[in-house]
PDB file of N, CA, C and O in Angstrom:
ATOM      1  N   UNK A   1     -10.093  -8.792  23.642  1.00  0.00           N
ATOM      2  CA  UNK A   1      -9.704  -7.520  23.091  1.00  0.00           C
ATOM      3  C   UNK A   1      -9.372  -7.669  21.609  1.00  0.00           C
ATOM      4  O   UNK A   1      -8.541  -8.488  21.216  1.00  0.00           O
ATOM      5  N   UNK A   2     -10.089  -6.797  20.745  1.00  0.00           N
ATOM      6  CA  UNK A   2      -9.710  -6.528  19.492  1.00  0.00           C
ATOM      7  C   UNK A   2      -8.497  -6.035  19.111  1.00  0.00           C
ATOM      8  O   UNK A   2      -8.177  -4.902  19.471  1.00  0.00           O
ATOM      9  N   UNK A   3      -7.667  -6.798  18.344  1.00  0.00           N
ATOM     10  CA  UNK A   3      -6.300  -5.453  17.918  1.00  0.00           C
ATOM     11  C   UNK A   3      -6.826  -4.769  16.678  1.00  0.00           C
ATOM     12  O   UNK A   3      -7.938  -4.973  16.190  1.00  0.00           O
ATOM     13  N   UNK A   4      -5.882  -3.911  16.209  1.00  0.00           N
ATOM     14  CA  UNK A   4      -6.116  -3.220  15.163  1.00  0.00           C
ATOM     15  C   UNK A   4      -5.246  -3.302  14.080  1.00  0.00           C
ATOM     16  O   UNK A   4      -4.071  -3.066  14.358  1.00  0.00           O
ATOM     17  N   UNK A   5      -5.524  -3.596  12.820  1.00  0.00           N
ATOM     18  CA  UNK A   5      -4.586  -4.460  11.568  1.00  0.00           C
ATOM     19  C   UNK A   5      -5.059  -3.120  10.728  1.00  0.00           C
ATOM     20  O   UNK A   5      -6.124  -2.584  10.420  1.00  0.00           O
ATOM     21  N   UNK A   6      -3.325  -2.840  10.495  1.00  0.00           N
ATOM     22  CA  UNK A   6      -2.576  -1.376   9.646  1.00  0.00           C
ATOM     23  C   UNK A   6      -2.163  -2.375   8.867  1.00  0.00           C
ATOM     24  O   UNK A   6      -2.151  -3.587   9.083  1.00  0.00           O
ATOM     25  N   UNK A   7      -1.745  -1.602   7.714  1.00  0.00           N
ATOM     26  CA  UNK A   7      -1.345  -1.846   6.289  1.00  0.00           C
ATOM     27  C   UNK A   7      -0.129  -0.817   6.167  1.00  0.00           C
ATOM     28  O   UNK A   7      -0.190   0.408   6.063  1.00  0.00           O
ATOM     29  N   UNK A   8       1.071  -1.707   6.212  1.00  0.00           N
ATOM     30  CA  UNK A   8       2.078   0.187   5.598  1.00  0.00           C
ATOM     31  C   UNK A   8       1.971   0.142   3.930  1.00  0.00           C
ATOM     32  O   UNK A   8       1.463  -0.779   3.290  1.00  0.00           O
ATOM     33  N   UNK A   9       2.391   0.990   3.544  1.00  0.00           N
ATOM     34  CA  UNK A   9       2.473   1.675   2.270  1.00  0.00           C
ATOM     35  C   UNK A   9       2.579   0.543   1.246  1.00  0.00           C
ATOM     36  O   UNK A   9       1.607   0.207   0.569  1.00  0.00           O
ATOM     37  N   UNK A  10       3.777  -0.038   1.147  1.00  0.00           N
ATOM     38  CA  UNK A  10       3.941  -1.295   0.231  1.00  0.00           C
ATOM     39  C   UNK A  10       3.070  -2.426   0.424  1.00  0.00           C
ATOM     40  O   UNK A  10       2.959  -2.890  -0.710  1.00  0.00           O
ATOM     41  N   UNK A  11       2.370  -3.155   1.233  1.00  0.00           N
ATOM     42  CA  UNK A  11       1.235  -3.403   1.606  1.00  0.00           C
ATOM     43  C   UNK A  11       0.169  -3.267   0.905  1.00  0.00           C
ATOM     44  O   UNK A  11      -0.271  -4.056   0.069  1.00  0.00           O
ATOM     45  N   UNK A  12      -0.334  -2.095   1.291  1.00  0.00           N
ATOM     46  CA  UNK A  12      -1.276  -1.133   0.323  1.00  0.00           C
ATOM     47  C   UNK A  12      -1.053  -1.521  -1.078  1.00  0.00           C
ATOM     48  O   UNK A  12      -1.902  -2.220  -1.631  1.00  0.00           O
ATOM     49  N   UNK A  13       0.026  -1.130  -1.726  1.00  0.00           N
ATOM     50  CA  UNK A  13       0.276  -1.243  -3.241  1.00  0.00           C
ATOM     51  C   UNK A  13       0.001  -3.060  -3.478  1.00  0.00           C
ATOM     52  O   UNK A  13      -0.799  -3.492  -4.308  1.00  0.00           O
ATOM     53  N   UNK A  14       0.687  -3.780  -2.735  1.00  0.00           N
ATOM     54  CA  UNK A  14       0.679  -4.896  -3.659  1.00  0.00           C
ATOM     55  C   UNK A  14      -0.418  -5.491  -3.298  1.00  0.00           C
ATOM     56  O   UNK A  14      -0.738  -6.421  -4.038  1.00  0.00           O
ATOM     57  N   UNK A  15      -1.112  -5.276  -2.410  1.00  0.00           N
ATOM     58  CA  UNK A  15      -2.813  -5.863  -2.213  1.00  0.00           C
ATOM     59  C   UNK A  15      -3.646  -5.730  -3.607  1.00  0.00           C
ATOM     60  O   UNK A  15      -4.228  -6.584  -4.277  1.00  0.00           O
ATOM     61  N   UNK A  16      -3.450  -4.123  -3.809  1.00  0.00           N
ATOM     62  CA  UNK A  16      -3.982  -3.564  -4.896  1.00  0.00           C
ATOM     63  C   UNK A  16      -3.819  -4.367  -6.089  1.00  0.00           C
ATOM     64  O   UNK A  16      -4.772  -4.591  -6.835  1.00  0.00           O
ATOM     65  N   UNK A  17      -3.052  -4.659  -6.229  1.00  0.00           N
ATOM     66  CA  UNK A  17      -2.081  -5.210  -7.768  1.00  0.00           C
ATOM     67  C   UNK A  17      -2.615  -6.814  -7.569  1.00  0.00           C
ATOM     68  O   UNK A  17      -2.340  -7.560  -8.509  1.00  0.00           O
ATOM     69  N   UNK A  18      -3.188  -7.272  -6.682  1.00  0.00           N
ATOM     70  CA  UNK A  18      -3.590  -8.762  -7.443  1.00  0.00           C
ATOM     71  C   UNK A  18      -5.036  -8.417  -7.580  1.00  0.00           C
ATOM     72  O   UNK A  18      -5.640  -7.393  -7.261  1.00  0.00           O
ATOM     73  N   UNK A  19      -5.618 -10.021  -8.378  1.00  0.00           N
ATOM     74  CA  UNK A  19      -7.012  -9.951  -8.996  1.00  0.00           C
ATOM     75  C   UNK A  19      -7.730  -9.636  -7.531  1.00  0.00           C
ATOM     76  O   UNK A  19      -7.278  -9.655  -6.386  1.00  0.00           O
ATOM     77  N   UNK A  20      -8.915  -9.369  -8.012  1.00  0.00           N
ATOM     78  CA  UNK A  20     -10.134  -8.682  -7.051  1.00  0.00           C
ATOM     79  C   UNK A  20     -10.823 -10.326  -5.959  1.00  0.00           C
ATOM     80  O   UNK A  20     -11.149 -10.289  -4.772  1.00  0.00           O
ATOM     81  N   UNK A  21     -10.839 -11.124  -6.555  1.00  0.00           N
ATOM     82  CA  UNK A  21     -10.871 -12.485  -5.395  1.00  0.00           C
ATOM     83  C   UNK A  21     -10.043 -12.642  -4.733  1.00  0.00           C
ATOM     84  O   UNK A  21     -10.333 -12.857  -3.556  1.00  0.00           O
ATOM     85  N   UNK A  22      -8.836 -12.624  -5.057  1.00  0.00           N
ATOM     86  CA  UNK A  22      -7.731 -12.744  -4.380  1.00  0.00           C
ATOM     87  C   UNK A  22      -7.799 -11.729  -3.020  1.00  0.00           C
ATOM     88  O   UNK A  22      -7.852 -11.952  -1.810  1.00  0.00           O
ATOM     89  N   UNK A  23      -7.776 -10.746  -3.684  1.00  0.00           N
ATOM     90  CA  UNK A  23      -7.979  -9.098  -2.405  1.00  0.00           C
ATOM     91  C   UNK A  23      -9.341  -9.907  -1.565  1.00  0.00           C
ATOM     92  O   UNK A  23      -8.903 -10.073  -0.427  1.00  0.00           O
ATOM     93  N   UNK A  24     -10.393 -10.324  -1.603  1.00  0.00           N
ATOM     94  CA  UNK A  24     -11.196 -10.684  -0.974  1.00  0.00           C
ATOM     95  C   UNK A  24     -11.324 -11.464  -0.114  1.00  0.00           C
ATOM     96  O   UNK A  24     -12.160 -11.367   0.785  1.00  0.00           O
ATOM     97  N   UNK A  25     -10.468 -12.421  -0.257  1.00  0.00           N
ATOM     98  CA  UNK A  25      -9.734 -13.743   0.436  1.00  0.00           C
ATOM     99  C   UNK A  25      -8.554 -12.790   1.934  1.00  0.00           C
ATOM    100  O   UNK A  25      -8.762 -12.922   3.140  1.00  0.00           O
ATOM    101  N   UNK A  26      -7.407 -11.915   1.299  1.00  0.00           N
ATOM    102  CA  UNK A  26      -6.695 -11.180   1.846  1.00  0.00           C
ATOM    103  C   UNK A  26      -7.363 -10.598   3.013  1.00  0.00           C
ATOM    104  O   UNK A  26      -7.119 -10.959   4.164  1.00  0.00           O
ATOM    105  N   UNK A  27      -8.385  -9.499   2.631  1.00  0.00           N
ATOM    106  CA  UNK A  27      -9.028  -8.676   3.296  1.00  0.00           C
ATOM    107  C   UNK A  27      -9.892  -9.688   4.587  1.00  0.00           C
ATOM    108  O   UNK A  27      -9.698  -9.276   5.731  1.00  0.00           O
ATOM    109  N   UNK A  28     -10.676 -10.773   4.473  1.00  0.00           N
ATOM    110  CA  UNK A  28     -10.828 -11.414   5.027  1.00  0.00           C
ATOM    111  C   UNK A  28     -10.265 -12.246   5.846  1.00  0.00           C
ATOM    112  O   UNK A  28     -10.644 -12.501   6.990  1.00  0.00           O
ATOM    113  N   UNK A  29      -9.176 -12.773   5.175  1.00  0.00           N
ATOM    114  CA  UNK A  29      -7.921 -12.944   6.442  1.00  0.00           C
ATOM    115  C   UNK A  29      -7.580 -12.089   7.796  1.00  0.00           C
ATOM    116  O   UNK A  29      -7.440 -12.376   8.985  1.00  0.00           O
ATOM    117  N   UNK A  30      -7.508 -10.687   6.880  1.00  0.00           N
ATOM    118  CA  UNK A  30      -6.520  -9.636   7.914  1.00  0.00           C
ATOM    119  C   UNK A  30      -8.041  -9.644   8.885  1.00  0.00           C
ATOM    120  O   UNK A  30      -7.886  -9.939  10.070  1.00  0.00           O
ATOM    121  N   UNK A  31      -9.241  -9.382   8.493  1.00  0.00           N
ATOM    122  CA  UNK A  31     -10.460  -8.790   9.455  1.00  0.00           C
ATOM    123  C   UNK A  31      -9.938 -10.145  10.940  1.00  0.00           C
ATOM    124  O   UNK A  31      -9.708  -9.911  12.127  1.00  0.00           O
ATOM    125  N   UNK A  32      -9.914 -11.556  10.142  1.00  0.00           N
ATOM    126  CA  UNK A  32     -10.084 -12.523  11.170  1.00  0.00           C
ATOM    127  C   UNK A  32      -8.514 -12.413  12.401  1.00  0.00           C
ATOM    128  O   UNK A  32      -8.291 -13.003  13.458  1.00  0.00           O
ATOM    129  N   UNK A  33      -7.699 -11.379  11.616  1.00  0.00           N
ATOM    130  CA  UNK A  33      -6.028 -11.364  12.438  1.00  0.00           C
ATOM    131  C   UNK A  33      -6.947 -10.394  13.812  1.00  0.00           C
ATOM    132  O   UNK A  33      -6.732 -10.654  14.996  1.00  0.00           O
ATOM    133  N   UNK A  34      -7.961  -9.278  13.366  1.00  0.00           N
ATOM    134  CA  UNK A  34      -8.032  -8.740  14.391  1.00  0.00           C
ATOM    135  C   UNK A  34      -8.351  -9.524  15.868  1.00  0.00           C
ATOM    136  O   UNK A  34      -7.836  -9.250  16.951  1.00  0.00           O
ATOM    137  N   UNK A  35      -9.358 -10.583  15.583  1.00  0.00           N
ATOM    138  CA  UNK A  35      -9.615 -11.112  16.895  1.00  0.00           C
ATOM    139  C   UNK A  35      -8.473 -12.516  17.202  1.00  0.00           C
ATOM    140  O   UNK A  35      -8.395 -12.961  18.347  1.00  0.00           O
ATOM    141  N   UNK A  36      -7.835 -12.980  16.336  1.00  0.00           N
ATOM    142  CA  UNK A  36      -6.694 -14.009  17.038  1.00  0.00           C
ATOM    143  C   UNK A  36      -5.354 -13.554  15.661  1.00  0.00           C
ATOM    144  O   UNK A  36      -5.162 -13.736  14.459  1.00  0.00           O
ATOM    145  N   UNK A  37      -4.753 -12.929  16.765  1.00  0.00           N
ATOM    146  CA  UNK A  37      -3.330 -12.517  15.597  1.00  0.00           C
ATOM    147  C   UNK A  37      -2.304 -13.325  15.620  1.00  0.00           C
ATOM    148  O   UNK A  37      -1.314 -13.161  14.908  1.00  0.00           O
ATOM    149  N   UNK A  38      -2.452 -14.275  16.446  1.00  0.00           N
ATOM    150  CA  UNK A  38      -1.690 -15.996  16.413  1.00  0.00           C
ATOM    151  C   UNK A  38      -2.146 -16.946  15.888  1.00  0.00           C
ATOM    152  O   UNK A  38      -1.728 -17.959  16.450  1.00  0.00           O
ATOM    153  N   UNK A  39      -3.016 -17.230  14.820  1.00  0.00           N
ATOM    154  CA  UNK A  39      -3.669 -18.419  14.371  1.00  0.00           C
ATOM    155  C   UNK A  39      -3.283 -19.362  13.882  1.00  0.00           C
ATOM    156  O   UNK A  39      -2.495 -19.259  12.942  1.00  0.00           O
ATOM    157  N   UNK A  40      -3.744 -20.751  14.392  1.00  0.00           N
ATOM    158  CA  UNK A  40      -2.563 -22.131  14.346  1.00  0.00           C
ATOM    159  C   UNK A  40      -1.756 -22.117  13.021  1.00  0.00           C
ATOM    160  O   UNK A  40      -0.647 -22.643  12.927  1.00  0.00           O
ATOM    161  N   UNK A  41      -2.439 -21.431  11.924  1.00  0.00           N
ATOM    162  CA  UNK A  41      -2.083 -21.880  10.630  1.00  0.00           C
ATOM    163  C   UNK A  41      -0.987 -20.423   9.953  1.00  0.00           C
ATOM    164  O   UNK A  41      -0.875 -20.027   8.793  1.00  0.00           O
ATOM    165  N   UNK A  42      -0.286 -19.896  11.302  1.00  0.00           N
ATOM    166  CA  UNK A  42       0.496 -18.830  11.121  1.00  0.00           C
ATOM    167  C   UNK A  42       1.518 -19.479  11.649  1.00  0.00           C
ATOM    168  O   UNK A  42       1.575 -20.128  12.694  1.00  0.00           O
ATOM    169  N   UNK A  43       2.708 -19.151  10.467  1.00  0.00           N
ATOM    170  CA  UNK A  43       4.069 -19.494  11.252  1.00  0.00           C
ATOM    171  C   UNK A  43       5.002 -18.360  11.186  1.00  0.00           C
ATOM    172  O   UNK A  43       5.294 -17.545  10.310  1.00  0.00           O
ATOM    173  N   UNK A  44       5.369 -18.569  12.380  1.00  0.00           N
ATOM    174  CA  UNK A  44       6.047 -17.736  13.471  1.00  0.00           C
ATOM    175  C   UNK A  44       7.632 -17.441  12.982  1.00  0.00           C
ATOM    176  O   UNK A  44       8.406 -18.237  13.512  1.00  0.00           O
ATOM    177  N   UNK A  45       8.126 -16.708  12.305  1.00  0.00           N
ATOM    178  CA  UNK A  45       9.847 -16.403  12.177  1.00  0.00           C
ATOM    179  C   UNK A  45      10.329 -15.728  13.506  1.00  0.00           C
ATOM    180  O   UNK A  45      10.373 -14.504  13.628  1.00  0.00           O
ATOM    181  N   UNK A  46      10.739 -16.733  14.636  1.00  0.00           N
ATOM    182  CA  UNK A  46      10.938 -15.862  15.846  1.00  0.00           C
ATOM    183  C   UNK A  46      12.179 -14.908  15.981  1.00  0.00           C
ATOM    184  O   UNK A  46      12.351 -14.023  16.819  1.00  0.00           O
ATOM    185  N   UNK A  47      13.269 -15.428  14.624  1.00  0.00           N
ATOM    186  CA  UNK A  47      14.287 -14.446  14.689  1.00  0.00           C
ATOM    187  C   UNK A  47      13.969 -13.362  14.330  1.00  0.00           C
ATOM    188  O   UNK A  47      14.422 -12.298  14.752  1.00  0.00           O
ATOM    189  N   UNK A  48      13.034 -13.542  13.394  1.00  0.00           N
ATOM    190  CA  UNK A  48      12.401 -11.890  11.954  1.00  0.00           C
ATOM    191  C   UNK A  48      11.275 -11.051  13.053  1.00  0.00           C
ATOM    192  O   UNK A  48      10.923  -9.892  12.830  1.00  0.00           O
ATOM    193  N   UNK A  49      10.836 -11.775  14.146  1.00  0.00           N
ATOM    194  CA  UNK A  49       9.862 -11.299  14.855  1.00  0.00           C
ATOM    195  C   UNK A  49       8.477 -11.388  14.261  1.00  0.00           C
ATOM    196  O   UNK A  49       7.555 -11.177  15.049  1.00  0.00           O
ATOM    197  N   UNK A  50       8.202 -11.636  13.138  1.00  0.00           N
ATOM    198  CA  UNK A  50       7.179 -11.959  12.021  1.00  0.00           C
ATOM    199  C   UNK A  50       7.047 -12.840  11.828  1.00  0.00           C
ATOM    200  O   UNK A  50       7.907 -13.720  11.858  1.00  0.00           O
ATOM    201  N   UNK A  51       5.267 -13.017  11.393  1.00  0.00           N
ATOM    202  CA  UNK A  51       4.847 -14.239  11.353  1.00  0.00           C
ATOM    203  C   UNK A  51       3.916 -14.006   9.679  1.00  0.00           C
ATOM    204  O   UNK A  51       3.497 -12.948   9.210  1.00  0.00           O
ATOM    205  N   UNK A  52       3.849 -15.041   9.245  1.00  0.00           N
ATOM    206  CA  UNK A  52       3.768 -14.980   7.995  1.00  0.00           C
ATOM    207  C   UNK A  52       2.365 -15.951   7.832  1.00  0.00           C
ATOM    208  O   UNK A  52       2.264 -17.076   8.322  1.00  0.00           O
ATOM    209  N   UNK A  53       1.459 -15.360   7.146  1.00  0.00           N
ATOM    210  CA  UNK A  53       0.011 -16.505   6.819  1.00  0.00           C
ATOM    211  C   UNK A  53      -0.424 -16.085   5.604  1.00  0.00           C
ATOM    212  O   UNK A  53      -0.592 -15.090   4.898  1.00  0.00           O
ATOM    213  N   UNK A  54      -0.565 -17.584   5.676  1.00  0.00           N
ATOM    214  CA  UNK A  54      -1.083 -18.645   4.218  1.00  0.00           C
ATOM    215  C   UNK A  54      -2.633 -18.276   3.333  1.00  0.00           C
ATOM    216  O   UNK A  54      -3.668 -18.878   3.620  1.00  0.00           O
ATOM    217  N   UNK A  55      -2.591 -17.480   2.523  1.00  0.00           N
ATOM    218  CA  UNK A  55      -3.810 -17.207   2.224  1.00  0.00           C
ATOM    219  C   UNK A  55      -3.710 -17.696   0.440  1.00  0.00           C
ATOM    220  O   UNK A  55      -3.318 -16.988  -0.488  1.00  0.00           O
ATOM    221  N   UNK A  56      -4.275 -19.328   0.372  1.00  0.00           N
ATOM    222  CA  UNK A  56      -3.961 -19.538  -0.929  1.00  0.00           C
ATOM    223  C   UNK A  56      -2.403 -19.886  -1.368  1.00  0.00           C
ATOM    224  O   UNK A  56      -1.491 -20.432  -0.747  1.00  0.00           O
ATOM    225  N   UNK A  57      -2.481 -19.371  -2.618  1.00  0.00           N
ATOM    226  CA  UNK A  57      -0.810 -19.156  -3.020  1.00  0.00           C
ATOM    227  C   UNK A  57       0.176 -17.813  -2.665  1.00  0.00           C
ATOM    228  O   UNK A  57       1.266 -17.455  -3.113  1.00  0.00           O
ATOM    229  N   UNK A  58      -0.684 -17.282  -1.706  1.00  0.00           N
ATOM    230  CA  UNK A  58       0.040 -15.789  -1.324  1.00  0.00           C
ATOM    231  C   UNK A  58       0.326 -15.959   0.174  1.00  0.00           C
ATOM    232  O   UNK A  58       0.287 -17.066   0.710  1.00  0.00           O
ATOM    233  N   UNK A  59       0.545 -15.102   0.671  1.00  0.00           N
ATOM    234  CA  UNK A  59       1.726 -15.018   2.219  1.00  0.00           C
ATOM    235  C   UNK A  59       1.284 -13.566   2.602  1.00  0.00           C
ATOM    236  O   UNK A  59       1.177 -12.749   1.686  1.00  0.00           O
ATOM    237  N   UNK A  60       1.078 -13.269   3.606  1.00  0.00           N
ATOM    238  CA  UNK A  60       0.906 -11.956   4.650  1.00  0.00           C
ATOM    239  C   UNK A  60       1.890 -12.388   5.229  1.00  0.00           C
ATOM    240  O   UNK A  60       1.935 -13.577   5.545  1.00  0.00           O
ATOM    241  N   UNK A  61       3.322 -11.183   5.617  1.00  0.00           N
ATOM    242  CA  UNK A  61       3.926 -11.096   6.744  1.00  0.00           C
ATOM    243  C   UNK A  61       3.845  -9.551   7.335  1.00  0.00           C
ATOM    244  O   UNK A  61       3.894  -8.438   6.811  1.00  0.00           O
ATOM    245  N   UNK A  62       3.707 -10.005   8.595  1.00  0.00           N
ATOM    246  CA  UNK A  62       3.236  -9.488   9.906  1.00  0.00           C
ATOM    247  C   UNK A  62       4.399  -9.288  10.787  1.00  0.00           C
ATOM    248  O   UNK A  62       5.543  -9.722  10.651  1.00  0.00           O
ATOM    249  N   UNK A  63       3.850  -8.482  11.800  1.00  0.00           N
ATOM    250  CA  UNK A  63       4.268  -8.201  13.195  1.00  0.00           C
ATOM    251  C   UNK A  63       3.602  -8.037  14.082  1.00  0.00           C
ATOM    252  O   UNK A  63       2.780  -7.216  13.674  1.00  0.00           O
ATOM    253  N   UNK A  64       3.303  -8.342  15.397  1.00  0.00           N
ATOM    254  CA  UNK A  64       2.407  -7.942  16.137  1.00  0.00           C
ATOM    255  C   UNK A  64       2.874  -6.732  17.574  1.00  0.00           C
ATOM    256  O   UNK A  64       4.009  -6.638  18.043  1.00  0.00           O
ATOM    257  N   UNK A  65       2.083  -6.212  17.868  1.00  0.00           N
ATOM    258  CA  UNK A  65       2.647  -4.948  18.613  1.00  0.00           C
ATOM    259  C   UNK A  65       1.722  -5.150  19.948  1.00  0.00           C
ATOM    260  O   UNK A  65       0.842  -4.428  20.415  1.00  0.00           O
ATOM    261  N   UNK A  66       2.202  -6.285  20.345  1.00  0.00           N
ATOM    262  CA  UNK A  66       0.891  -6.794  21.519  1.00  0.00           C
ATOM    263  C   UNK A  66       0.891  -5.197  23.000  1.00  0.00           C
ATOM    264  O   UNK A  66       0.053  -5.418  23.874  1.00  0.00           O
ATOM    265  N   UNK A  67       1.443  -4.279  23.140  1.00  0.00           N
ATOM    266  CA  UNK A  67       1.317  -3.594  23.910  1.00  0.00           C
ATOM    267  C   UNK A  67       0.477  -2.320  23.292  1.00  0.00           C
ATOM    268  O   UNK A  67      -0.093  -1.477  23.985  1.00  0.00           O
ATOM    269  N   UNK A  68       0.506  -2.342  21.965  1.00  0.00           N
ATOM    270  CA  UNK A  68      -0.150  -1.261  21.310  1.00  0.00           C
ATOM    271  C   UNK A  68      -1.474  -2.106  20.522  1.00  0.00           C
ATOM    272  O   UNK A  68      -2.196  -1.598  19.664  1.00  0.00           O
ATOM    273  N   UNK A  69      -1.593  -3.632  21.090  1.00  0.00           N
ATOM    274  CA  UNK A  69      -2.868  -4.120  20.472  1.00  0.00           C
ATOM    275  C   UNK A  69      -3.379  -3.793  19.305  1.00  0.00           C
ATOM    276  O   UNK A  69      -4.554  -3.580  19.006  1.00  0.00           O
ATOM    277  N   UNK A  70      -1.787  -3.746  18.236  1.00  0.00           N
ATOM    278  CA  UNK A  70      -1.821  -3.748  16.781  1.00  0.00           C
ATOM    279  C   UNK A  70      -1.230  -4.890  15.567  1.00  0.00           C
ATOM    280  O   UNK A  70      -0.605  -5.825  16.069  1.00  0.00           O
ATOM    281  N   UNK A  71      -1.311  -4.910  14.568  1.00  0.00           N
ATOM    282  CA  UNK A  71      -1.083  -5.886  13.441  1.00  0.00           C
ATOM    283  C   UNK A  71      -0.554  -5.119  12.888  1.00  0.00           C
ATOM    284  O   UNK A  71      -1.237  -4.132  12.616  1.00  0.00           O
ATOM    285  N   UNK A  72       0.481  -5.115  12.551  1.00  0.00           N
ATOM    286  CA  UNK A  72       1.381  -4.651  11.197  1.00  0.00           C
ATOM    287  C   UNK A  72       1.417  -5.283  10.130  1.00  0.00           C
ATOM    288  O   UNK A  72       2.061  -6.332  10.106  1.00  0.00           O
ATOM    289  N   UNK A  73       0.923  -4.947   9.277  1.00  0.00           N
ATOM    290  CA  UNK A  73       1.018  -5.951   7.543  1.00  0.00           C
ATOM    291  C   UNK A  73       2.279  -5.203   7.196  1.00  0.00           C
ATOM    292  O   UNK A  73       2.236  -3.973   7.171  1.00  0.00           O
ATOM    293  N   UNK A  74       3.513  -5.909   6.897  1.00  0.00           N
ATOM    294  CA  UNK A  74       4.774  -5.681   5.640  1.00  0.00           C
ATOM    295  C   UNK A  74       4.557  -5.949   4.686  1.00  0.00           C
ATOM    296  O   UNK A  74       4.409  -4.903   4.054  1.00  0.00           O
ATOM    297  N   UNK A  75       4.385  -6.982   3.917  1.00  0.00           N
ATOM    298  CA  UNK A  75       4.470  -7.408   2.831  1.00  0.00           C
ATOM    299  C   UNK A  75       3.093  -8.182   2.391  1.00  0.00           C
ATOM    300  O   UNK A  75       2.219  -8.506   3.196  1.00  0.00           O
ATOM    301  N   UNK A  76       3.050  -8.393   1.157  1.00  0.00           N
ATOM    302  CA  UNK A  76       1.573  -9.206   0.571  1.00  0.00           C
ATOM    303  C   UNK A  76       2.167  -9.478  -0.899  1.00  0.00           C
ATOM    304  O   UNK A  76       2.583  -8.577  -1.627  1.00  0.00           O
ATOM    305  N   UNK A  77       2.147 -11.239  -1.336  1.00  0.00           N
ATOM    306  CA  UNK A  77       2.774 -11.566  -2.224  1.00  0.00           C
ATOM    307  C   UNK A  77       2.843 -12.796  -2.459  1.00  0.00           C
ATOM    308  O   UNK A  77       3.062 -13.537  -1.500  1.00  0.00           O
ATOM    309  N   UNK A  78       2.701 -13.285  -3.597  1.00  0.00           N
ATOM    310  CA  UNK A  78       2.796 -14.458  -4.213  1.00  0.00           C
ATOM    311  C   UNK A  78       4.226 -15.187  -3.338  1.00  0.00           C
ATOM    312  O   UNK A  78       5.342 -14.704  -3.142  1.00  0.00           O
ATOM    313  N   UNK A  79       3.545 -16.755  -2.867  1.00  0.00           N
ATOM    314  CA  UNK A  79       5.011 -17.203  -2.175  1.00  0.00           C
ATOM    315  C   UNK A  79       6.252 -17.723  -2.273  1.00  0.00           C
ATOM    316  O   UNK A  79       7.134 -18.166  -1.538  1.00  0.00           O
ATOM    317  N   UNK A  80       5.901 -17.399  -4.157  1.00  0.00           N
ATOM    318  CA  UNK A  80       7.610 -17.531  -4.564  1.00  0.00           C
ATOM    319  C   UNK A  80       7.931 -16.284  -4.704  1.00  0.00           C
ATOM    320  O   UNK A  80       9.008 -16.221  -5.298  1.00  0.00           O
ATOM    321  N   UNK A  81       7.514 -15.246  -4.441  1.00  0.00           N
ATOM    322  CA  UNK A  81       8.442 -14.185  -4.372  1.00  0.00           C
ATOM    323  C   UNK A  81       8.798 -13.390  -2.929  1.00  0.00           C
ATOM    324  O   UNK A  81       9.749 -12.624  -2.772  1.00  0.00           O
ATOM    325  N   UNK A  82       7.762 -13.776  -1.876  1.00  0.00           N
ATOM    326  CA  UNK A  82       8.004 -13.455  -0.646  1.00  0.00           C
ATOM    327  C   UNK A  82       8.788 -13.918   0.305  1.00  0.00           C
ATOM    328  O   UNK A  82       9.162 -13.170   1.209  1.00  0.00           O
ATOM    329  N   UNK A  83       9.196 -15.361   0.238  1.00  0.00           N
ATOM    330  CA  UNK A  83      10.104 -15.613   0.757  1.00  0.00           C
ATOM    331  C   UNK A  83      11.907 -15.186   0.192  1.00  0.00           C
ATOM    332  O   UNK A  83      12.841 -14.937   0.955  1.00  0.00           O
ATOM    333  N   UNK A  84      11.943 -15.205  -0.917  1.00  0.00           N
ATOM    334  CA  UNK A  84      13.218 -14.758  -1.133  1.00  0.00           C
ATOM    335  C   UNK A  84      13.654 -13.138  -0.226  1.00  0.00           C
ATOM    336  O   UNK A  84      14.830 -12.856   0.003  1.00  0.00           O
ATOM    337  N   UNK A  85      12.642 -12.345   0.138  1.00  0.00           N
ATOM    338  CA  UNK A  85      13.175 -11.167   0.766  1.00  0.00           C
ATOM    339  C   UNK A  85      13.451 -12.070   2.411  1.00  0.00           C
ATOM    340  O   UNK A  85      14.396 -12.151   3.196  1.00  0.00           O
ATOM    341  N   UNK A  86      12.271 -12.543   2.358  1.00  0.00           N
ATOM    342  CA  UNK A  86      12.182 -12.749   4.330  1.00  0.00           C
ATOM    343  C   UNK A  86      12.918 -14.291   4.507  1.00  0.00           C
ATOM    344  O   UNK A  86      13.008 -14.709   5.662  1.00  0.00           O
ATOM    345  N   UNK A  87      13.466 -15.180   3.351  1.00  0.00           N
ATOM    346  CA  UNK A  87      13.944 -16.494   3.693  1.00  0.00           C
ATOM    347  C   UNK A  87      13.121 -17.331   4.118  1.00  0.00           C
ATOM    348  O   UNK A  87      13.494 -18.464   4.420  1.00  0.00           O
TER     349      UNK A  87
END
C-alpha cells in the first residue's frame, strides 16, 4: 500500500527557499517516503513521534499517520537549524 506525503504550510515555504537541486533531491526523497515511510536511514524521535531524514545537509521531519496511510512533512531545513527546534 502506497501512503500519501502532504506538505503543511511551512514545509511548503522552506522547500521553496532552497536552491533548485537541492528541492530535487527533497522531492525525490518524499516520492520514495510514499512506498517505505520507515527507511533504515530514518531516525525515529519516539518521544516527538517524528522521524527525521537525511537528505544531504538538510533534514525532513515527519510524522506518520499509519491508519490514515499518510506522511506528514513539518519541517525542511538545513541541519543546523532544524535540530535546535526538534533537539
Amino acid at each position: 500500500m502506497a501512503y500519501i506525503v502532504t506538505l503543511n504550510s511551512a514545509a511548503r515555504r522552506q522547500i521553496k527557499k532552497l536552491p533548485s537541486p537541492v528541492q530535487d533531491k527533497i522531492t525525490h526523497a518524499l516520492t520514495d517516503l510514499r512506498i517505505d515511510p520507515r527507511p533504515h536511514r530514518a531516525k525515529n524521535y519516539k518521544v516527538l513521534k517524528k522521524f527525521a531524514l537525511r537528505v544531504g545537509n538538510y533534514r525532513v521531519i515527519y510524522e506518520i499517520k499509519d491508519r490514515n496511510l499518510m506522511v506528514l512533512v513539518m519541517r525542511v531545513g538545513d541541519r543546523k537549524e532544524i535540530y535546535r527546534e526538534y533537539g
